[in-house]
TORMI-703398 format. One record per residue: residue in one letter; chain; x, y, z of N, C-alpha, C in turn. Coordinates in steps of 0.2 Angstrom, whole numbers. Layout:
N
+----+----+-------+-------+-------+-------+-------+-------+-------+-------+-------+
| aa | ch |   nxx |   nyy |   nzz |  caxx |  cayy |  cazz |   cxx |   cyy |   czz |
+----+----+-------+-------+-------+-------+-------+-------+-------+-------+-------+
|  A |  A |     X |     Y |     Z |     X |     Y |     Z |     X |     Y |     Z |
...
+----+----+-------+-------+-------+-------+-------+-------+-------+-------+-------+
//
This chain:
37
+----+----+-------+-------+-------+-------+-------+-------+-------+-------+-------+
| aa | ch |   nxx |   nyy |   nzz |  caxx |  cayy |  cazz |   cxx |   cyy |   czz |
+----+----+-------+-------+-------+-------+-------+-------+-------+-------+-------+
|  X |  A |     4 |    -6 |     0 |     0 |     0 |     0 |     4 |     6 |     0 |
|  X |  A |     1 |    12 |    -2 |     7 |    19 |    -3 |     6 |    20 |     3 |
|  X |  A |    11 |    22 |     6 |    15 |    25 |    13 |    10 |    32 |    14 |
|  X |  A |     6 |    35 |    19 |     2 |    39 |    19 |     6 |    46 |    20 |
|  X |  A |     3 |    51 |    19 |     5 |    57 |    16 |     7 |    64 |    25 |
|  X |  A |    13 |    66 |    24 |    19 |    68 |    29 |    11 |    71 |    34 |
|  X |  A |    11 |    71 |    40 |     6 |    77 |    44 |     8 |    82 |    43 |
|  X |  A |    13 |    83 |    41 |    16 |    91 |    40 |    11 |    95 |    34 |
|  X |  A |    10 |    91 |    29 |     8 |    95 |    26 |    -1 |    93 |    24 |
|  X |  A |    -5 |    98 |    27 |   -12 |    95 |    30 |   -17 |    95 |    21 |
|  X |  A |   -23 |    92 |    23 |   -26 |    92 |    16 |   -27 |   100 |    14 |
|  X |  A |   -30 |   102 |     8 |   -32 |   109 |     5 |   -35 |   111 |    10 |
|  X |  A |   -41 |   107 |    10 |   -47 |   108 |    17 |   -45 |   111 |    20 |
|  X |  A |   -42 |   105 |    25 |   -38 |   106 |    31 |   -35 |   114 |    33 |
|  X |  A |   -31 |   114 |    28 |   -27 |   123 |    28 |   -33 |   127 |    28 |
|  X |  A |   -39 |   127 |    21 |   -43 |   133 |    22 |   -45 |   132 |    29 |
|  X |  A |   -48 |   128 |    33 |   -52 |   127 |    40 |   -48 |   132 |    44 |
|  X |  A |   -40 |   129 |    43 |   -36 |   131 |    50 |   -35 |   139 |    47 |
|  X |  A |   -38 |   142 |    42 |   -34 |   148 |    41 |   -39 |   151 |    42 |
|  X |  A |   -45 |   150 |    42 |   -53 |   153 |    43 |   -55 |   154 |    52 |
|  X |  A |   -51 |   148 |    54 |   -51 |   149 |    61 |   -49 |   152 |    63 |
|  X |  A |   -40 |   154 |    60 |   -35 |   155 |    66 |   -38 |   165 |    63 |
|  X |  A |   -43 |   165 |    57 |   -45 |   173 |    55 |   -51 |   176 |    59 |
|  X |  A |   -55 |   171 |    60 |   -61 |   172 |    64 |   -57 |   176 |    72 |
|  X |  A |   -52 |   169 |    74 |   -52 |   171 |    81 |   -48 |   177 |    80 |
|  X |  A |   -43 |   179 |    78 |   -40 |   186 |    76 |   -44 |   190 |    77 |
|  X |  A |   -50 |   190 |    72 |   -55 |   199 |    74 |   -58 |   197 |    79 |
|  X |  A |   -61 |   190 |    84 |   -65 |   191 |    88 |   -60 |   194 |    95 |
|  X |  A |   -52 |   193 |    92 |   -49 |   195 |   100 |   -47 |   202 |    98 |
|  X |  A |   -45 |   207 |    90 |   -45 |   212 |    90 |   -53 |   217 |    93 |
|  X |  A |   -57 |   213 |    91 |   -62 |   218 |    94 |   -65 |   217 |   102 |
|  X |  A |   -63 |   210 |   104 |   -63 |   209 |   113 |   -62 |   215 |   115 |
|  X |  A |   -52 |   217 |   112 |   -48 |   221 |   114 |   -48 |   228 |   113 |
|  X |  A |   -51 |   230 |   107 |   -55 |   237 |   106 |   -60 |   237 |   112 |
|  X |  A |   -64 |   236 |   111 |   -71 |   234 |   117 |   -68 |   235 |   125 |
|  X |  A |   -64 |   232 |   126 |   -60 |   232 |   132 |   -56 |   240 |   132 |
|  X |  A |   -53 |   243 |   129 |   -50 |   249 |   128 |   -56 |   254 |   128 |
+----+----+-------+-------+-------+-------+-------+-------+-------+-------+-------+
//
């Protein structure tokens, strides 16, 4: 069977999900931070 593909590099999905999440939580903590100020 083919050897399964490195964890290092995640599926397309994978990337879109994690970069929608780590943007999401970015403006929820920019405008916590405003709000707070």
């Amino acid at each position: 069977p083919p050897p399964p593909p490195p964890a290092e590099v995640p599926l397309p999905g994978t990337a879109a999900l994690l970069l929608i999440g780590l943007g999401a939580l970015g403006l929820a903590g920019r405008r916590r931070k405003s709000r707070d100020a």
